[in-house]
C-alpha positions in Angstrom: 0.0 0.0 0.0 1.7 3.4 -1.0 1.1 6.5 1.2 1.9 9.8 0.8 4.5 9.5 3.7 5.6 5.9 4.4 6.4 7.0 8.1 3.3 9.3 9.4 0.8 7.3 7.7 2.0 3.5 8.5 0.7 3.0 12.2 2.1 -0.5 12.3 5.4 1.1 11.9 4.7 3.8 14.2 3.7 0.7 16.9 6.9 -1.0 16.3 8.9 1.9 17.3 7.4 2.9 20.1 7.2 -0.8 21.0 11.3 -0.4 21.5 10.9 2.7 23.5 7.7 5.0 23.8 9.9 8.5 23.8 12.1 7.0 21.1 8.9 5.4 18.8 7.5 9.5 19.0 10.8 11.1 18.1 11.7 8.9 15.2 8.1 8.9 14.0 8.7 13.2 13.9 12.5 13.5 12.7 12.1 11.0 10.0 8.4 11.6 9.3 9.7 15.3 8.4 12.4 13.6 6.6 10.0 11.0 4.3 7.9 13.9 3.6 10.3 16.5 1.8 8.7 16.5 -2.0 11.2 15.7 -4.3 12.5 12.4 -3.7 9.3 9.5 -4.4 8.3 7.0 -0.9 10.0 4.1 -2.8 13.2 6.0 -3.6 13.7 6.9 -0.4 12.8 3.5 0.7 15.3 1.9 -1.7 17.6 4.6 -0.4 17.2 3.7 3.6 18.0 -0.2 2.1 21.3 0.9 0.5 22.2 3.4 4.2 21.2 0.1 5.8 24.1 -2.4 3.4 26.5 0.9 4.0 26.3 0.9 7.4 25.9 -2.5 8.4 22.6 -2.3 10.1 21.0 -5.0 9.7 21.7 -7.5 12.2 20.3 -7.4 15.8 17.9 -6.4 18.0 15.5 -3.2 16.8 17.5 -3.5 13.5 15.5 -1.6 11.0 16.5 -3.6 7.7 13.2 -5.8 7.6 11.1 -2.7 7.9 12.6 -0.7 5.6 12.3 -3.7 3.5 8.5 -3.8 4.0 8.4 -0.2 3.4 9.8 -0.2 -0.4 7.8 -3.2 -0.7 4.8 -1.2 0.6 5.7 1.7 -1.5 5.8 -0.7 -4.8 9.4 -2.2 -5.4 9.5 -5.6 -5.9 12.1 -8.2 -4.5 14.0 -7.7 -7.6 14.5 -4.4 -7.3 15.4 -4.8 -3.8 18.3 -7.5 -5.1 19.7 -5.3 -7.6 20.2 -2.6 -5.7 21.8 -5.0 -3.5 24.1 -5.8 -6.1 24.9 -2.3 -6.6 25.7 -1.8 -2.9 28.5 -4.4 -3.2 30.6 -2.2 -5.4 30.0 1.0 -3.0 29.8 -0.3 0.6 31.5 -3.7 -0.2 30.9 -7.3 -1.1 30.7 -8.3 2.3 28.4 -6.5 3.5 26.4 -7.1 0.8 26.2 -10.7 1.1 24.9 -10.1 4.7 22.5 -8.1 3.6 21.2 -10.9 0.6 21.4 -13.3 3.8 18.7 -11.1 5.8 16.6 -10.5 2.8 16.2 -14.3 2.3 15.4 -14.3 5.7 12.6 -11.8 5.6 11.0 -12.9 2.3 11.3 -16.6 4.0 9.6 -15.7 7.1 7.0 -13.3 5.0 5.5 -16.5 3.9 4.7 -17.8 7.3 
C-alpha cells in the first residue's frame, strides 16, 4: 500500500517503534516523518535509499535492527524483490561485497519468514 509518507501514515510502523521505547517510537516517527515527507524524492526512492544506508552501514543485524522494515516499506511503497536484489548488487561495489552478502542473507530471511 503506498502513502503519501511511508512513516506518518504507517501505524504498524509507528507501533513498532514505540514498542522499542515510547519517547524514542515519538521522536523517530517526527524527525524521520519530516524527513519521508520533503517532496522531491518518491516514498520508494527513499525507501530503496534507507536499504542501500542500511548495506552501508551494516545495520542489519540485531535487536531493533531496521532492515526488515525498511524492507516492508519499499515493498509497501511498490518495489518488488527484484529491485530490492539489484540494488543489493549495486551496494556491493559502493559499501563492499561483504556487507552485501549479509545483507542478501537477511533479505532471504525476511522474504522466508514473510510466507509464514
Amino acid at each position: 500500500m503506498k502513502h503519501k509518507n511511508a512513516v506518518l501514515d504507517n501505524h504498524e510502523l509507528q507501533a513498532g517503534l514505540n514498542s522499542i521505547n515510547p519517547k524514542f517510537g515519538d521522536f523517530v516517527t517526527r524527525v524521520a516523518g519530516e524527513a519521508w515527507g520533503l517532496p522531491l524524492i518518491d516514498q520508494k526512492t527513499k525507501a530503496l535509499i534507507t536499504i542501500a544506508l542500511d548495506v552501508a552501514n551494516q545495520e542489519f543485524v540485531g535487536p531493533g535492527s531496521p532492515y526488515f522494515a525498511h524492507i516492508a516499506m519499499a515493498i509497501d511503497e511498490g518495489a518488488t524483490r527484484e529491485e530490492i536484489e539489484e540494488l543489493l548488487l549495486f551496494t556491493c561495489v559502493y559499501a563492499g561485497f561483504n556487507k552485501a552478502a549479509g545483507a542478501f542473507g537477511s533479505l532471504n530471511e525476511f522474504f522466508a519468514s514473510s510466507k509464514d
